[in-house]
N, C-alpha and C positions, 0 to 999 in steps of 0.2 A: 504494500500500500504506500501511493507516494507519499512523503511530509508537506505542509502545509506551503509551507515556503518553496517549495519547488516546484517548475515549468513544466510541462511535457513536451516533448519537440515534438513537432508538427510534420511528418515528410509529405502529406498531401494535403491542398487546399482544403478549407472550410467545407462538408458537405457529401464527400468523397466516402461514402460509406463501402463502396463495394470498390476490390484495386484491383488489376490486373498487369502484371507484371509482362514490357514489350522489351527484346532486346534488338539490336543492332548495332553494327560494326563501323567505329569510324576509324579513321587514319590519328595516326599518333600527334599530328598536330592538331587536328580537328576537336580530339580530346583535350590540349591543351590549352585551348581557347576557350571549351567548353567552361574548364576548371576555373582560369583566369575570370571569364564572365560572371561566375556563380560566386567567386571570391567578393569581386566587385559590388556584386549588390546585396552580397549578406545571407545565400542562400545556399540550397545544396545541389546538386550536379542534376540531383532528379529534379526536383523541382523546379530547375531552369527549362530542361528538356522539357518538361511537361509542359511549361510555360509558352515557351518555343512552337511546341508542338500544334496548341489552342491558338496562337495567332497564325500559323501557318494554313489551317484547315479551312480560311474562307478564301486565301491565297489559292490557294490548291483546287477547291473549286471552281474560283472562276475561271482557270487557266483550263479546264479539265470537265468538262458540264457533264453531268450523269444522272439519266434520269432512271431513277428507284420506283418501284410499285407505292411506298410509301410520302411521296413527295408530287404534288400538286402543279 
């Protein structure tokens, strides 16, 4: 049981009840930029990526249109 005075770290957003764990492969410097980025603003490597990831997905859309049985 944590004591009163102490934090829990957070490795996923607010809300994130259910996680599923994505891997892929970058180039060794591509990781180092990662790491440097996530230094820079205080966070951790995953939750950059994740972050990264959520702005990328409207990007990626519109470069890419696809229409789904579930989308209007």
């Amino acid at each position: 049981m944590p004591n009163s005075s102490s934090t829990t770290k957070r490795y996923a957003p607010r809300g994130d009840s259910h996680t599923v764990r994505v891997e892929f492969t970058v180039e060794p410097h591509e990781r180092a930029e990662m790491d440097r980025l996530a230094q820079a603003v205080g966070t951790t490597r995953s939750a950059l990526l994740r972050e990264v990831h959520l702005l990328g997905i409207p990007l990626y859309r519109a470069q890419h249109p696809v229409s789904t049985p579930n989308e209007t």
